[in-house]
C-alpha positions as CSV (number, residue, x, y, z in Angstrom):
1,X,-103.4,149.8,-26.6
2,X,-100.8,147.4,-28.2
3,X,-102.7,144.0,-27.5
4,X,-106.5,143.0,-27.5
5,X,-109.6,144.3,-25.1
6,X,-111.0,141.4,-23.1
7,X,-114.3,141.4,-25.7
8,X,-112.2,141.3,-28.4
9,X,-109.6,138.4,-26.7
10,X,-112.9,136.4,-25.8
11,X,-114.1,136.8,-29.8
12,X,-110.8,135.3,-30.7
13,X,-111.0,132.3,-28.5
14,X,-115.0,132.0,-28.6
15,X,-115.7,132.1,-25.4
16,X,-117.7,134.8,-22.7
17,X,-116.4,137.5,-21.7
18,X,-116.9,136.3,-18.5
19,X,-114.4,133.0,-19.0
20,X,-111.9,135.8,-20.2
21,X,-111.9,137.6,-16.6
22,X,-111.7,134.3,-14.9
23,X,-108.5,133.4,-16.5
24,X,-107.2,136.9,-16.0
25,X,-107.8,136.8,-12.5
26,X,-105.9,133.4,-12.3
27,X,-103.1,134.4,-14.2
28,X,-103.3,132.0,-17.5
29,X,-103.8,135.3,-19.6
30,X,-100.5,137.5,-20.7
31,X,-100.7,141.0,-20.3
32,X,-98.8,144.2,-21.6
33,X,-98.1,146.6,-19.4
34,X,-101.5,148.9,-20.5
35,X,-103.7,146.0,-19.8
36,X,-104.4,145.1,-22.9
37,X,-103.9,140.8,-23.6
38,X,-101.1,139.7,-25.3
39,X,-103.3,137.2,-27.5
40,X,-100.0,135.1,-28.7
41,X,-98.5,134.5,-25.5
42,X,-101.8,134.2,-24.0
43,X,-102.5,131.5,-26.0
44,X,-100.1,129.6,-25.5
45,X,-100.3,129.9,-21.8
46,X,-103.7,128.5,-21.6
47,X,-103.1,125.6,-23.9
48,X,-100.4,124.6,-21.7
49,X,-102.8,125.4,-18.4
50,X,-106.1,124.3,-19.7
51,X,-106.7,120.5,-18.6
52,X,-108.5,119.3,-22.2
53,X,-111.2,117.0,-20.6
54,X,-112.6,120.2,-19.0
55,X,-112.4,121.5,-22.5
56,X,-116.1,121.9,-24.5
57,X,-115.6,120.2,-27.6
58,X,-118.7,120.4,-30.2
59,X,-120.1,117.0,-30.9
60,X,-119.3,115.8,-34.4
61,X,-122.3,115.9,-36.4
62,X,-123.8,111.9,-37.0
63,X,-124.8,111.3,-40.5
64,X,-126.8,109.3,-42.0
65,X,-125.9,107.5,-45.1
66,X,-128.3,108.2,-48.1
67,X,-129.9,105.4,-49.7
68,X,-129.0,104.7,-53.2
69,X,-132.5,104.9,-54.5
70,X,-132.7,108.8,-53.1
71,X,-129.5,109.6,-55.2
72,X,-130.4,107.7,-57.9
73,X,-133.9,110.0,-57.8
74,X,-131.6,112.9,-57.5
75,X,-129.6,112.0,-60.6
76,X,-132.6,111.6,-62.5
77,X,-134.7,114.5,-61.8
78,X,-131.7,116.7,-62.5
79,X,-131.0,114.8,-65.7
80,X,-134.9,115.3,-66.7
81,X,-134.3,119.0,-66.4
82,X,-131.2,119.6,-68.3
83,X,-128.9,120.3,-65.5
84,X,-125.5,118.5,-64.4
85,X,-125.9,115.0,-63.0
86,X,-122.3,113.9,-60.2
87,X,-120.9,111.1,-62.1
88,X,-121.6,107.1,-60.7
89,X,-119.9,107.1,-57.4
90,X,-119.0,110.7,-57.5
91,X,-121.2,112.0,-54.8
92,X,-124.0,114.1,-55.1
93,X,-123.6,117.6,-53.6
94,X,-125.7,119.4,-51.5
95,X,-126.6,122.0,-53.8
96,X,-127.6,119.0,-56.7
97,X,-129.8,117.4,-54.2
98,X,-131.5,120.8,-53.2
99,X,-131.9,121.9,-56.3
100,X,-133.6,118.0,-57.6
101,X,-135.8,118.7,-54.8
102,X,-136.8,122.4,-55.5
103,X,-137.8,120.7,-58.8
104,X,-139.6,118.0,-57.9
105,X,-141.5,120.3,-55.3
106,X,-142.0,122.8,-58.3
107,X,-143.5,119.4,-60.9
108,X,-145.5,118.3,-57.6
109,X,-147.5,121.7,-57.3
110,X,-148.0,122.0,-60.9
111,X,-149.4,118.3,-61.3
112,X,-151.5,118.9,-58.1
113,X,-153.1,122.3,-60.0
114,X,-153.8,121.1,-63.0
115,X,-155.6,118.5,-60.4
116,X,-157.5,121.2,-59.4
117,X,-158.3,122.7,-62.6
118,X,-159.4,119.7,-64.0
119,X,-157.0,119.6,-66.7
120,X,-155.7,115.8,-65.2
121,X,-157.3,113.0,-64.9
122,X,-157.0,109.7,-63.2
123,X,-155.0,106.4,-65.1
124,X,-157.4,103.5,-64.7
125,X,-160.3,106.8,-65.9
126,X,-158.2,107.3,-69.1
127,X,-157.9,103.5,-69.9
128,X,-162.0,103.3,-69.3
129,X,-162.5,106.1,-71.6
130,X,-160.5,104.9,-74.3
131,X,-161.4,101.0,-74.2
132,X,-165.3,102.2,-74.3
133,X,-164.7,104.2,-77.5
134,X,-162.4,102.0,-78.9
135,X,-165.3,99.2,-78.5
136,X,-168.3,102.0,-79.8
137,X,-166.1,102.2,-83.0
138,X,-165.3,98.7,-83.6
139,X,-169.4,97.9,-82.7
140,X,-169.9,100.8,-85.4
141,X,-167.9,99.2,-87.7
142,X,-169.7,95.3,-87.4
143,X,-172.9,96.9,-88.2
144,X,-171.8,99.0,-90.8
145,X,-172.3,96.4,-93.7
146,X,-175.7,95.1,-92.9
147,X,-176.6,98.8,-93.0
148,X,-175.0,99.6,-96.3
149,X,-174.4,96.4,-98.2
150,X,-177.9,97.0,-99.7
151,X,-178.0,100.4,-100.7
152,X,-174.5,99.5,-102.6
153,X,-175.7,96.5,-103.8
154,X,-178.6,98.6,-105.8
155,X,-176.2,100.6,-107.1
156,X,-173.9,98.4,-108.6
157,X,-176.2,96.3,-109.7
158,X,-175.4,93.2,-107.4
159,X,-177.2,90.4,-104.8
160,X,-177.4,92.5,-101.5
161,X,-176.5,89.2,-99.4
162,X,-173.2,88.8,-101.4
163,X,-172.3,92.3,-101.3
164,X,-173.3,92.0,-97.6
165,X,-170.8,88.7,-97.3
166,X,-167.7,90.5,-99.0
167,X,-168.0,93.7,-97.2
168,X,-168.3,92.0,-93.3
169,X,-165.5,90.0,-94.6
170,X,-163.3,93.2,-95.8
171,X,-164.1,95.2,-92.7
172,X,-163.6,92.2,-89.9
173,X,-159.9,91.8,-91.3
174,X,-159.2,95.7,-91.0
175,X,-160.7,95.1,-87.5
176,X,-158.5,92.3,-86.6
177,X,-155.7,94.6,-87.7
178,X,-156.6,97.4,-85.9
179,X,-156.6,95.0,-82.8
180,X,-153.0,93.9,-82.7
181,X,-152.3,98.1,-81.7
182,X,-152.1,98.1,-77.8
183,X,-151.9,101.8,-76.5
184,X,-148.5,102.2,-74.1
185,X,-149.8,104.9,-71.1
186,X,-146.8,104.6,-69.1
């Protein structure tokens, strides 16, 4: 056999077998004188016999233009995790933005188990939590000289009330000290 079978002709082309017979029966095929298609010549011969608005064309695919804000998140989860970020303007490929979101899958189920495991807690709980023991030590630390100036006063030998005095005095400007730290939980 010196040219192609019909299955093999219709592979090259990409089209059914059946569209193969058709245009050997109408005579737009070229055949040697086995049988077999001359796929060159026959080629040619239906490019110049095929009328192109019968001709299947696939649609072009429509894209959709990415927001700026989705590559920007690409950019930087893959920059949080070490890997190569497409330079401003450079595009981000396919395999960058499947990867950032293989990651950010991967950070969402391990922030939704320790959820489950109790190992995370809520903002606005953490803040509560640490504004009530920040305000139990600072109340702690008001009372702390009326319940101590005495004791200290006997043992240095000195009025109670003016040990009393110096000590809230001492202790209220270490509070207002304390109180110009703010706690950042961003």
């Amino acid at each position: 056999m010196r040219g192609m079978s019909e299955r093999q002709y219709a592979a090259h082309v990409g089209l059914s077998r059946g569209a193969i017979q058709k245009a050997k029966t109408a005579e737009r095929l070229v055949l040697y004188p086995d049988g077999s298609i001359n796929a060159a010549a026959s080629d040619a011969r239906r490019a110049e016999t095929t009328d192109p608005s019968k001709t299947r064309k696939p649609p072009a695919p429509k894209l959709k233009p990415v927001p700026e804000a989705a590559v920007a998140a690409v950019g930087d989860t893959l920059r949080e995790q070490g890997l190569a970020v497409p330079a401003v303007g450079g595009g981000t490929t396919f395999l960058q933005a499947k990867t950032a979101n293989e990651v950010l899958k991967a950070q969402e189920r391990r922030i939704r188990l320790q959820k489950l495991k109790g190992e995370l807690i809520q903002r606005a709980r953490a803040l509560a939590l640490v504004f009530r023991l920040a305000r139990e030590v600072r109340d702690a630390w008001v009372n702390w000289p009326a319940r101590s100036s005495a004791l200290m006063a006997a043992e240095l030998g000195v009025e109670p009330a003016a040990m009393q005095k110096a000590l809230e005095k001492h202790v209220r400007a270490h509070l207002d000290e304390l109180a110009e730290v703010r706690p950042d939980f961003r």
